[in-house]
DSSP file (Angstrom, degrees, kcal/mol; ACC not computed):
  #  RESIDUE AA STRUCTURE BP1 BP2  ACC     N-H-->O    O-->H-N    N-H-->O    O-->H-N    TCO  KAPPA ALPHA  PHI   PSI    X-CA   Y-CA   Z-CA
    1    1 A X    >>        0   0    0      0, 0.0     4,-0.9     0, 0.0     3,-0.6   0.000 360.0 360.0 360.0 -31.5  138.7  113.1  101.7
    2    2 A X  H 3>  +     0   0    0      1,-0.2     4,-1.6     2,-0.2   139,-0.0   0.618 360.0  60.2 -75.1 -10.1  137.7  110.7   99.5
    3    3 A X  H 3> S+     0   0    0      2,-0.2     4,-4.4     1,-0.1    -1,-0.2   0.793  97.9  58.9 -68.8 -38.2  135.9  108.7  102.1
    4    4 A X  H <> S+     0   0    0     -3,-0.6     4,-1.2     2,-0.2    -2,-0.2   0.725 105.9  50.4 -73.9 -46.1  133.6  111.5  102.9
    5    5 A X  H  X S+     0   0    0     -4,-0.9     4,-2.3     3,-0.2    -2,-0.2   0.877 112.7  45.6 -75.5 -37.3  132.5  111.4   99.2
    6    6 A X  H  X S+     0   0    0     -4,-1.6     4,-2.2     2,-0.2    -2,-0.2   0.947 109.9  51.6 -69.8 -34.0  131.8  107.6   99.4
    7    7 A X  H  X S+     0   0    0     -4,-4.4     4,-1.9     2,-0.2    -1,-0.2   0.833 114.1  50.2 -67.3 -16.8  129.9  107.8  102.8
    8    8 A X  H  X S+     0   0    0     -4,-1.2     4,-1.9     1,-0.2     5,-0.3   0.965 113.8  41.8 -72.8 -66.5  127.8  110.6  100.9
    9    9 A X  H  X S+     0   0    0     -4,-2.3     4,-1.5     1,-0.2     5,-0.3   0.510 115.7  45.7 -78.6 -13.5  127.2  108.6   98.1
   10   10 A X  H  X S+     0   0    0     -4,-2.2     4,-1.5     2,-0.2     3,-0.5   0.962 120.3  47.3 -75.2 -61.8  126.4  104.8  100.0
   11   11 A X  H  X S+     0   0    0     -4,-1.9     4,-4.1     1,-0.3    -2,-0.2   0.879 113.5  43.1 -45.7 -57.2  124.2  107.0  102.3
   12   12 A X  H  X S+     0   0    0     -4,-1.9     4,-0.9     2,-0.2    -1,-0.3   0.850 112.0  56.4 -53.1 -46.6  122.5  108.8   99.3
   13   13 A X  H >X S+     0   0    0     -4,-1.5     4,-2.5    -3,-0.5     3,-2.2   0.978 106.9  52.2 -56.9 -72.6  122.2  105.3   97.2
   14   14 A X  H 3X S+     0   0    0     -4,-1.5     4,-1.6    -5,-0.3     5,-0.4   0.862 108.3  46.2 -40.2 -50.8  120.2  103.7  100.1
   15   15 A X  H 3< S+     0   0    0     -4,-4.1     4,-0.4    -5,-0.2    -1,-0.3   0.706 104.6  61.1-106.3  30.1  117.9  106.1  100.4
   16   16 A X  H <X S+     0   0    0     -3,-2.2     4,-2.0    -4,-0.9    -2,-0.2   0.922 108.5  43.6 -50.0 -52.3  117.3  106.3   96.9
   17   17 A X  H  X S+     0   0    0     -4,-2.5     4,-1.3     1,-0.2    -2,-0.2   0.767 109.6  57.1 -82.7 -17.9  116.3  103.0   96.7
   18   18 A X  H  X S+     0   0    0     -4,-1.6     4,-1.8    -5,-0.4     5,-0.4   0.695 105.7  50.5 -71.9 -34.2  114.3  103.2   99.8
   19   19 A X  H  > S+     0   0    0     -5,-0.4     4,-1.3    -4,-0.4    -2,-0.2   0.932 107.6  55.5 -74.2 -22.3  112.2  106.0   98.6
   20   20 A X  H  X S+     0   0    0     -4,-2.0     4,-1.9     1,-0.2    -1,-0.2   0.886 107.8  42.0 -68.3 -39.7  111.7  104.3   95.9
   21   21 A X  H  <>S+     0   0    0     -4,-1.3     5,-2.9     2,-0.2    -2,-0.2   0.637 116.2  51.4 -69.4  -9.0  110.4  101.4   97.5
   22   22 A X  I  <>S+     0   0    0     -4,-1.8     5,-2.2     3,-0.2     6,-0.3   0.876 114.8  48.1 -73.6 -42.3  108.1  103.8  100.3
   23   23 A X  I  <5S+     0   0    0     -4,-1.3     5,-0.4    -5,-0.4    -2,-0.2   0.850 124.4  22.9 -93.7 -26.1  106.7  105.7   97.2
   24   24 A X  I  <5S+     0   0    0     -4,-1.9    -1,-0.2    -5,-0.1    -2,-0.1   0.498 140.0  12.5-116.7  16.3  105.7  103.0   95.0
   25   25 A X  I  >5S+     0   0    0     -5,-0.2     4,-0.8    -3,-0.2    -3,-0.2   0.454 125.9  45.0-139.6 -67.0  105.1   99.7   97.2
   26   26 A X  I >><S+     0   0    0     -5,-2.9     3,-2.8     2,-0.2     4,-1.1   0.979 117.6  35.2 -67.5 -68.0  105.0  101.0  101.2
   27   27 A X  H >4<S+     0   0    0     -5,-2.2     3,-1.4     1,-0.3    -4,-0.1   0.826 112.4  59.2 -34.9 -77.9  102.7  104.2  101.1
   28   28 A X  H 34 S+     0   0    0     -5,-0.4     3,-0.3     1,-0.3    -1,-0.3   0.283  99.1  52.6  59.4 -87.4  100.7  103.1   98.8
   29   29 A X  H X< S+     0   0    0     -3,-2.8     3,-2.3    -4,-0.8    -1,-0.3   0.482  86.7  94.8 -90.0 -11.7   99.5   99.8  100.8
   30   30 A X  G X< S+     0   0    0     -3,-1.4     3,-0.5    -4,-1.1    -1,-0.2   0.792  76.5  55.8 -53.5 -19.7   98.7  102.1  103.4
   31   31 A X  G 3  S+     0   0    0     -3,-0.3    -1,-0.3     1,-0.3    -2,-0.1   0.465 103.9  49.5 -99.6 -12.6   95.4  102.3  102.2
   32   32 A X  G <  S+     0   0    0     -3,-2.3    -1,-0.3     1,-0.1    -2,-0.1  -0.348  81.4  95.8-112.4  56.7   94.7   98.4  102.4
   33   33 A X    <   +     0   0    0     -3,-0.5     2,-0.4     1,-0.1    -1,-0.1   0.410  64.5 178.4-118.4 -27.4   96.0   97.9  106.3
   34   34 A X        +     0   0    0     -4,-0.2     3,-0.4    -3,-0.1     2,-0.3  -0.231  37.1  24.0  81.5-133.3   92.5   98.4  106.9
   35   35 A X  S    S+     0   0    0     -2,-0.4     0, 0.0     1,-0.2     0, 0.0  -0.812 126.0  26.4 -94.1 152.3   91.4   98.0  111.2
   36   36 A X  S  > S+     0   0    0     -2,-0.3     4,-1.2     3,-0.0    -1,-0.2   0.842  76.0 139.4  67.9  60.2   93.8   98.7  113.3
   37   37 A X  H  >  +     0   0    0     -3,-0.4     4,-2.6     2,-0.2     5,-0.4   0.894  65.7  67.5 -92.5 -46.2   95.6  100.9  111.0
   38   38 A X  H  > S+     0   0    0      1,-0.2     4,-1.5     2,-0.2    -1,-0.1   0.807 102.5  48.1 -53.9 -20.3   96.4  103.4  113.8
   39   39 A X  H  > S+     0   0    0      2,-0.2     4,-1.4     1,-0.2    -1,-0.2   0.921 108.4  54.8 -71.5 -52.8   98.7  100.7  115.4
   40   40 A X  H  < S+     0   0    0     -4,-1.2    -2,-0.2     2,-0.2    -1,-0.2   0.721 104.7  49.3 -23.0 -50.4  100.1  100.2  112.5
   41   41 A X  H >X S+     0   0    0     -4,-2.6     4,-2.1     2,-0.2     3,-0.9   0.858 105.8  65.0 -72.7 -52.2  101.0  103.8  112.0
   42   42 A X  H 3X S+     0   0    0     -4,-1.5     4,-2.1    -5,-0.4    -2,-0.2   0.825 111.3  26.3 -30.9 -53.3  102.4  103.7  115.2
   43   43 A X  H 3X S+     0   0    0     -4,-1.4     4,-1.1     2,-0.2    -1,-0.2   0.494 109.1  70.0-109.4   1.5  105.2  101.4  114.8
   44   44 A X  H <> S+     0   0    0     -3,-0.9     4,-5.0    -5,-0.2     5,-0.2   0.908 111.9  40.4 -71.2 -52.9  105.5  102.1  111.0
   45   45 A X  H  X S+     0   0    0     -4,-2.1     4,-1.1     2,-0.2    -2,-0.2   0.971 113.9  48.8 -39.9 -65.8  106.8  105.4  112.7
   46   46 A X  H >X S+     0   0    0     -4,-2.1     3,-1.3    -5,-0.2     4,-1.3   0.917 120.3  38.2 -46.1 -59.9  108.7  103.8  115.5
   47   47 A X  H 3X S+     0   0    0     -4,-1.1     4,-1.3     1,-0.3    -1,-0.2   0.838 110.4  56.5 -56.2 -53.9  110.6  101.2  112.8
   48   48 A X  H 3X S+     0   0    0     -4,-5.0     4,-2.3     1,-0.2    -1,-0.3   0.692 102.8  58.0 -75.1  -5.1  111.1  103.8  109.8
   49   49 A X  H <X S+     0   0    0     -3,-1.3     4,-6.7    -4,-1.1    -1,-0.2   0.967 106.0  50.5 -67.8 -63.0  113.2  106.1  112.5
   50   50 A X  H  X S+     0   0    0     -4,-1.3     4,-1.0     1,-0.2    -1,-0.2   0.890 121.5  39.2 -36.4 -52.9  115.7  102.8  113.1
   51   51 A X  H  X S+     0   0    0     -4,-1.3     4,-0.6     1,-0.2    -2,-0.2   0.933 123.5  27.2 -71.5 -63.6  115.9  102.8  109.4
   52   52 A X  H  X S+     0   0    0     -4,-2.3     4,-0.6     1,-0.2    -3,-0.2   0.721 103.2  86.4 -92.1 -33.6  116.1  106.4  107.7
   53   53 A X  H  X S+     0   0    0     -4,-6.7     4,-1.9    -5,-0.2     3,-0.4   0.876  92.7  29.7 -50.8 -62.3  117.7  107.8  110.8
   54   54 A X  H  X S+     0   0    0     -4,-1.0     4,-0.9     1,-0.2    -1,-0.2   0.957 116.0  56.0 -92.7 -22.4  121.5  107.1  110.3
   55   55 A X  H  X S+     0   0    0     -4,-0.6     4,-1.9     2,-0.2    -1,-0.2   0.658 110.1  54.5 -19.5 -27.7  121.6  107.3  106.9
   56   56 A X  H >X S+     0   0    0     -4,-0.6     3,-1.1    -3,-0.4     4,-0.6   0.892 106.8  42.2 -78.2-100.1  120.2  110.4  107.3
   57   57 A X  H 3X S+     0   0    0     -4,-1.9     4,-0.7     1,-0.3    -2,-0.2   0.267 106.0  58.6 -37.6 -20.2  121.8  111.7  108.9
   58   58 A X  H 3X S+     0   0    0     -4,-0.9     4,-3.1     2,-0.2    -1,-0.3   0.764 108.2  57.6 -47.7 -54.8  125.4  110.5  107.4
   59   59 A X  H << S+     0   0    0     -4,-1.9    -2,-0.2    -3,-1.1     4,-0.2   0.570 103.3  46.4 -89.5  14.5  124.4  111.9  104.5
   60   60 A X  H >X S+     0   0    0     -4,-0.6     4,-1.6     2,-0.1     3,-1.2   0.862 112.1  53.6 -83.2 -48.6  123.7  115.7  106.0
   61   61 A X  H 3X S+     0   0    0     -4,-0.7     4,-0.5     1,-0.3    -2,-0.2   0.809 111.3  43.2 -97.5 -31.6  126.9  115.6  107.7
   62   62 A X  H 3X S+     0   0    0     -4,-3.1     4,-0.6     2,-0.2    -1,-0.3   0.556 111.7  56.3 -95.0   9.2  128.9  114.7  104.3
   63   63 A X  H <> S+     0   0    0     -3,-1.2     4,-1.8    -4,-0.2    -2,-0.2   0.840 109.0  42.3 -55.8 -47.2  127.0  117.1  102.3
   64   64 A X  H  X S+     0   0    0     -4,-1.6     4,-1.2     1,-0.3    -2,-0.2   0.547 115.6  52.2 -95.3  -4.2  127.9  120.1  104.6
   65   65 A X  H  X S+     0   0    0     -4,-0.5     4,-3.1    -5,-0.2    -1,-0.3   0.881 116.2  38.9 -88.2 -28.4  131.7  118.9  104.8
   66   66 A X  H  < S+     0   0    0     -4,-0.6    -2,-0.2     2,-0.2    -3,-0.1   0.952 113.5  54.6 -92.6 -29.4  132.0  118.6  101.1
   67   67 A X  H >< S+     0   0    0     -4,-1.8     3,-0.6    12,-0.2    -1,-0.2   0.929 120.8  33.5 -17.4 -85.6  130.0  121.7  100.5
   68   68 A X  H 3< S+     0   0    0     -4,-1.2    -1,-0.2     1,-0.2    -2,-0.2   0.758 132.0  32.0 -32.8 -44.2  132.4  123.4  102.8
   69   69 A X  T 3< S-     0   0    0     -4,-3.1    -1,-0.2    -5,-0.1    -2,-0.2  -0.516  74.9-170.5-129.1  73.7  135.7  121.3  101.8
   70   70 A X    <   -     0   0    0     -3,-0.6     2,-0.3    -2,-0.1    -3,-0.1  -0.014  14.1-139.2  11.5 117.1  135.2  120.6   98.5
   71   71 A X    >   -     0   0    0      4,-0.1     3,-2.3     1,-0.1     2,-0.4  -0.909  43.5 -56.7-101.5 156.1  138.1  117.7   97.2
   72   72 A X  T 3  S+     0   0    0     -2,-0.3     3,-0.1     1,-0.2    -1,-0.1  -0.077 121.1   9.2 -12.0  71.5  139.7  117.8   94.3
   73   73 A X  T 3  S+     0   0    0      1,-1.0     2,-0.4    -2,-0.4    -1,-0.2   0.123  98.4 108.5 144.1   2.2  138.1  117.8   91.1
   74   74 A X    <   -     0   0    0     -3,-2.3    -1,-1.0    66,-0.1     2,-0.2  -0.887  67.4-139.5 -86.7 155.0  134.6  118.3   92.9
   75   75 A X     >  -     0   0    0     -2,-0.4     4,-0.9    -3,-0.1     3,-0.1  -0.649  19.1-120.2 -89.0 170.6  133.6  122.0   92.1
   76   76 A X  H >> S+     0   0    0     -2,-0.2     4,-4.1     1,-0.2     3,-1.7   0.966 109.1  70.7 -63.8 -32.1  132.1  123.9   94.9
   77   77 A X  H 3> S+     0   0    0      1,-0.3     4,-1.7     2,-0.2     5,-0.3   0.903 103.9  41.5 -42.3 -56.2  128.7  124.3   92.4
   78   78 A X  H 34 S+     0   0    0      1,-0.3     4,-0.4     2,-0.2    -1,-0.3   0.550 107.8  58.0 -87.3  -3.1  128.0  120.6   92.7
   79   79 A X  H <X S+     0   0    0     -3,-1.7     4,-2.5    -4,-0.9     5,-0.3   0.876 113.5  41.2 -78.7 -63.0  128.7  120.4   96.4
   80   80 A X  H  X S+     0   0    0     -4,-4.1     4,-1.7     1,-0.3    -2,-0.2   0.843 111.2  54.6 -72.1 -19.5  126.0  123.1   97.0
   81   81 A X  H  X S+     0   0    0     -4,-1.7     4,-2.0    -5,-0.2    -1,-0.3   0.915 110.3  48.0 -76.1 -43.7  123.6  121.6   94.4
   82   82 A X  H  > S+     0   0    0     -4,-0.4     4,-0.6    -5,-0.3    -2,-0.2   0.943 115.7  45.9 -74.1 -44.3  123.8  118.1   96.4
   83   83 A X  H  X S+     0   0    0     -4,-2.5     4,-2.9   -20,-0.2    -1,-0.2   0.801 110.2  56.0 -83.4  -0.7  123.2  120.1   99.6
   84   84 A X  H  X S+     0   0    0     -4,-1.7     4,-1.0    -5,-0.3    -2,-0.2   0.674 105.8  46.1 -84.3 -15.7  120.5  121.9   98.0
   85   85 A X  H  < S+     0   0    0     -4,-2.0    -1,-0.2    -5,-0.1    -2,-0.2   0.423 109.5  59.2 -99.9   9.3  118.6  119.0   97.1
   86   86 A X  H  X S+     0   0    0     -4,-0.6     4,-2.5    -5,-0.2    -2,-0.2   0.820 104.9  50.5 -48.7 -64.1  119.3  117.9  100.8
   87   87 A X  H  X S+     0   0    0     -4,-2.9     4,-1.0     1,-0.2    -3,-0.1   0.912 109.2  51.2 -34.3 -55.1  117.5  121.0  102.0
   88   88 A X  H  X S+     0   0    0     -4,-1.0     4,-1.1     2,-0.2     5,-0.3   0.724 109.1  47.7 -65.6 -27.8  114.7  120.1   99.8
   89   89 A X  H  > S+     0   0    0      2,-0.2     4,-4.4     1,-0.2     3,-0.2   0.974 116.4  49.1 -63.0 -66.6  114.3  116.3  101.1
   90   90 A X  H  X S+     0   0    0     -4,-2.5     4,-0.9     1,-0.3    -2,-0.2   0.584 111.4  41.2 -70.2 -25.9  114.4  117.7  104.3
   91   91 A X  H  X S+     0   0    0     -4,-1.0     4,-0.8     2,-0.2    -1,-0.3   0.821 119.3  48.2 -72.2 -48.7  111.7  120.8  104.2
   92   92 A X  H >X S+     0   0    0     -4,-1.1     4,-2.0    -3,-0.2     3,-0.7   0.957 118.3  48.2 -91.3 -59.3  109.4  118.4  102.1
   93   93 A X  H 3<>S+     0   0    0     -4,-4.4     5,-1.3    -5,-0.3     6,-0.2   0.899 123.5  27.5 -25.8 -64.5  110.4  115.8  105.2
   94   94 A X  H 3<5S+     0   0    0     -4,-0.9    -1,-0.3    -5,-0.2    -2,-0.2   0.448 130.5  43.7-110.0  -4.8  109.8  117.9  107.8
   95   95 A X  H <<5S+     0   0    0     -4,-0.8    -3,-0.2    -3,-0.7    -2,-0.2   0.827 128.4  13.7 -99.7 -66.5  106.9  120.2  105.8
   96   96 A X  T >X5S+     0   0    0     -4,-2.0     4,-1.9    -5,-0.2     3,-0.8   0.952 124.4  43.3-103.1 -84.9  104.8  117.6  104.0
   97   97 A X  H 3>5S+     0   0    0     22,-0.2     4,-1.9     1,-0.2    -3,-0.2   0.554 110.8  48.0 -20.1 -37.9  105.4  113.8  105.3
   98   98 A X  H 3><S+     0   0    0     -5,-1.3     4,-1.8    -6,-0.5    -1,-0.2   0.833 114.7  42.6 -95.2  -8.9  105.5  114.2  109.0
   99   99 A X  H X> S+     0   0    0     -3,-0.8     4,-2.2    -6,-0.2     3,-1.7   0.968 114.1  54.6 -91.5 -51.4  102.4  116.2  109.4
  100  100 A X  H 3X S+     0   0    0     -4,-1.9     4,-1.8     1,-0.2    -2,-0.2   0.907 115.9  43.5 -33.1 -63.5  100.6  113.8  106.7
  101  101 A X  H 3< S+     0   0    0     -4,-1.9     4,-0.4     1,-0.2    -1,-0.2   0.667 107.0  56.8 -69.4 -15.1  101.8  111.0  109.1
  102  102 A X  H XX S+     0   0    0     -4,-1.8     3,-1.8    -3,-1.7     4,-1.1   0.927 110.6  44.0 -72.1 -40.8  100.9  112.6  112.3
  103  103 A X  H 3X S+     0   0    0     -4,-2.2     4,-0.7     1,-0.2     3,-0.3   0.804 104.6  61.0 -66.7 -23.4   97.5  112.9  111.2
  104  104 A X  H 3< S+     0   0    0     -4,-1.8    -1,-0.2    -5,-0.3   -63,-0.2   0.540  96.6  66.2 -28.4 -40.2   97.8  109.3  109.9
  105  105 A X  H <4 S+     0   0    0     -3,-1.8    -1,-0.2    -4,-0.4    -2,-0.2   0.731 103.4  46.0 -79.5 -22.1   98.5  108.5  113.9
  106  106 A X  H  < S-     0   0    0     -4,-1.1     2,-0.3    -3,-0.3    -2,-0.2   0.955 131.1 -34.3 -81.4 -47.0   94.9  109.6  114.6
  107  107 A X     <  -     0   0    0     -4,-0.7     2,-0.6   -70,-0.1    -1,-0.3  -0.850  65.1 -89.5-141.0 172.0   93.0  107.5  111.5
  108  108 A X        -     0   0    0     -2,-0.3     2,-0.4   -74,-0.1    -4,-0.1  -0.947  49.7-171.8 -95.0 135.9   93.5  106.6  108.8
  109  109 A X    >>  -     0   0    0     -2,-0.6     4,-1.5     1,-0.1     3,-1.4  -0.995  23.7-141.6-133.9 128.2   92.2  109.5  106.6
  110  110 A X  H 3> S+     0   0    0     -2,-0.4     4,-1.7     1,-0.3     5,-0.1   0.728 102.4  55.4 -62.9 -40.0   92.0  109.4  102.3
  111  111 A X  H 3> S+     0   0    0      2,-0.3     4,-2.9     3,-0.2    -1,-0.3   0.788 109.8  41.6-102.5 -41.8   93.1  113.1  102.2
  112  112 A X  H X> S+     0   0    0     -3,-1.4     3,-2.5     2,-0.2     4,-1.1   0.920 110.8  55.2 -83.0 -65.8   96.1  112.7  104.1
  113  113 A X  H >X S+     0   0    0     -4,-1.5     3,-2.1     1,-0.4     4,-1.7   0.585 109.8  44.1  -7.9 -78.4   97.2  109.8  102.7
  114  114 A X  H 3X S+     0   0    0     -4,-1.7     4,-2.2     1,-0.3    -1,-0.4   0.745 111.5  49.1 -50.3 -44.2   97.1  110.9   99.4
  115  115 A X  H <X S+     0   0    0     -4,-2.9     4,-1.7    -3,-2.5    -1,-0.3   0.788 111.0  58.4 -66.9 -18.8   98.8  114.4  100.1
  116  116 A X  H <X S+     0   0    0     -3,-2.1     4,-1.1    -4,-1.1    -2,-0.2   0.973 111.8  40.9 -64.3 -68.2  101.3  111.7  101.9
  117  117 A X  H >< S+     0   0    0     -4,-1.7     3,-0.7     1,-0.2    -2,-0.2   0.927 114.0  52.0 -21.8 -70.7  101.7  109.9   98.3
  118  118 A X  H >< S+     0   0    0     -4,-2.2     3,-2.5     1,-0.2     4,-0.3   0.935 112.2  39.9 -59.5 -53.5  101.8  113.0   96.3
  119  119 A X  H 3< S+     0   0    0     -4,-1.7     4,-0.3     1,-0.3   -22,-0.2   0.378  96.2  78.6 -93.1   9.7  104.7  115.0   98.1
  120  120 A X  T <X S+     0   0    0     -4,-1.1     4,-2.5    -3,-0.7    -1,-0.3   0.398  81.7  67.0 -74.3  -4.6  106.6  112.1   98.6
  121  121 A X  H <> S+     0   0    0     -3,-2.5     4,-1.6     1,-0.2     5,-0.2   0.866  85.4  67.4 -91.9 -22.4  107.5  112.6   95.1
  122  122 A X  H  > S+     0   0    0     -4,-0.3     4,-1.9     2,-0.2    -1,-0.2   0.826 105.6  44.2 -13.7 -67.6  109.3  115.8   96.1
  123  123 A X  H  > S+     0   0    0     -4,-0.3     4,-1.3     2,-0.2     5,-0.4   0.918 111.3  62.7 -64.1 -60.5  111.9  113.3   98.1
  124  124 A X  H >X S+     0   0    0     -4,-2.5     4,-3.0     1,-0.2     3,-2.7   0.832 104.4  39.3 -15.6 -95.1  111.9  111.1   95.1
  125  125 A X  H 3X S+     0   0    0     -4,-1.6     4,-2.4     1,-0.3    -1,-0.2   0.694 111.4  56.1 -15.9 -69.4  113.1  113.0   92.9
  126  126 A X  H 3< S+     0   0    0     -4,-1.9     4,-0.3    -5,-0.2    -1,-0.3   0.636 103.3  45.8 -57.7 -19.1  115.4  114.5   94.7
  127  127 A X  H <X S+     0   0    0     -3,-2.7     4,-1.1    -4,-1.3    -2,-0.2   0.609 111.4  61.4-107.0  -6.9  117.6  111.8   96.1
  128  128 A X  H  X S+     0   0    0     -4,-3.0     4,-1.2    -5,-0.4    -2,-0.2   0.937 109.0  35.1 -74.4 -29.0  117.5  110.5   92.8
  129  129 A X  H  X S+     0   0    0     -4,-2.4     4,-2.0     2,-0.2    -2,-0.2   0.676 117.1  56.5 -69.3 -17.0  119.0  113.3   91.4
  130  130 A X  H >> S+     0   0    0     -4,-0.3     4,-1.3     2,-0.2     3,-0.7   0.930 106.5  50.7 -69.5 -83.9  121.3  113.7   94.7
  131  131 A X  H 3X S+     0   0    0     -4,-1.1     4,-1.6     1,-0.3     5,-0.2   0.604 110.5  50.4 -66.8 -75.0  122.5  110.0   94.1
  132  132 A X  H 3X S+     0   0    0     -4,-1.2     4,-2.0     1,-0.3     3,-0.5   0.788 121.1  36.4 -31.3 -81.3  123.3  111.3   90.1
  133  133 A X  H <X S+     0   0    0     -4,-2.0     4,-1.6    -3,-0.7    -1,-0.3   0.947 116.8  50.3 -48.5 -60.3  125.3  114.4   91.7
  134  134 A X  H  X S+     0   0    0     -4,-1.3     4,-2.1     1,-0.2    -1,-0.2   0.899 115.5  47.7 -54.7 -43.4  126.8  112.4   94.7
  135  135 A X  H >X S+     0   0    0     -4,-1.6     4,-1.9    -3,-0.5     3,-0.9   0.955 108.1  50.8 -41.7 -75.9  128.0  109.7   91.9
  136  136 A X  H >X S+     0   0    0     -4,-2.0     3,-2.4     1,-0.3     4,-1.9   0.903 103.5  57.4 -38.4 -65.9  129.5  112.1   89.5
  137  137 A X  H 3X S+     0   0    0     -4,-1.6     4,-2.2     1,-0.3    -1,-0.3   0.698 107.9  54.3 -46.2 -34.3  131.7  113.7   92.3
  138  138 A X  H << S+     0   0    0     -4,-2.1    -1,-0.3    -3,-0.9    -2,-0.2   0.768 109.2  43.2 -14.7 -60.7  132.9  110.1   92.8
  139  139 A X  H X< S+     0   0    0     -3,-2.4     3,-1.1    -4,-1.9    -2,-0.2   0.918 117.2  46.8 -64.6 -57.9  133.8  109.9   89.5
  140  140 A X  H 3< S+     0   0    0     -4,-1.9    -2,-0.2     1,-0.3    -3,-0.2   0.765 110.9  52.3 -35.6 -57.4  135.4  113.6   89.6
  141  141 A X  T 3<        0   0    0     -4,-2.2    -1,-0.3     1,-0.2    -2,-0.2   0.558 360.0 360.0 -65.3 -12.9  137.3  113.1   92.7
  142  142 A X    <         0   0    0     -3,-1.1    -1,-0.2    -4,-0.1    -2,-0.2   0.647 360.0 360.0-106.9 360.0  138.9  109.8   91.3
């Protein structure tokens, strides 16, 4: 059981620190790529998939088991709080970011960009505070 907490919390660390590096270094420069920005956008999509995909996806699948099976010493409260700031990554994801980056795939346009920026801090936030919960349960469970 305790494996299940560690793949949440290596999943959760990583992309902490990758959102941190999108939100204050990658987005960002999006605005100096200049011509041929829509090629760009193109294979920033194709590339970040490789990247955020299984992470991603590791760490949905050991949210909703510990959420469901709790281990020792986690309480169920903090199980659901870590998959409720999952949810929230993942609505903001699937809400705010990809439609900012579809439109991204057409030009580059200052409006999206910027709403791209801004509601990326949503994700921030949250898997830094995930990574705080995922950590503690660590701690709890051991």
């Amino acid at each position: 059981m305790h494996a299940v907490l560690y793949v949440q919390a290596a999943a959760t660390l990583f992309m902490t620190g990758l959102i941190w590096f999108v939100q204050w270094v990658h987005y960002p420069l999006f605005a100096r790529v200049g011509s041929g920005f829509e090629a760009y956008q193109v294979e920033h999509m194709r590339r970040t998939g490789f990247v955020v995909g299984p992470p991603m996806l590791a760490e949905a699948a050991a949210a909703g088991w510990i959420a469901l099976f709790p281990p020792p010493g986690v309480p169920r409260g903090a199980a659901l709080a870590g998959l409720g700031l999952l949810a929230a990554i993942w609505i903001s994801t699937w809400l705010s970011q990809v439609p900012s980056h579809r439109r991204l795939l057409q030009s580059f346009d200052e409006t999206a960009h910027r709403r791209l920026v801004r509601s990326n801090w949503v994700r921030t936030l949250a898997w830094t505070l995930r990574s705080l919960v995922a950590l503690w349960m660590v701690v709890q469970a051991s």
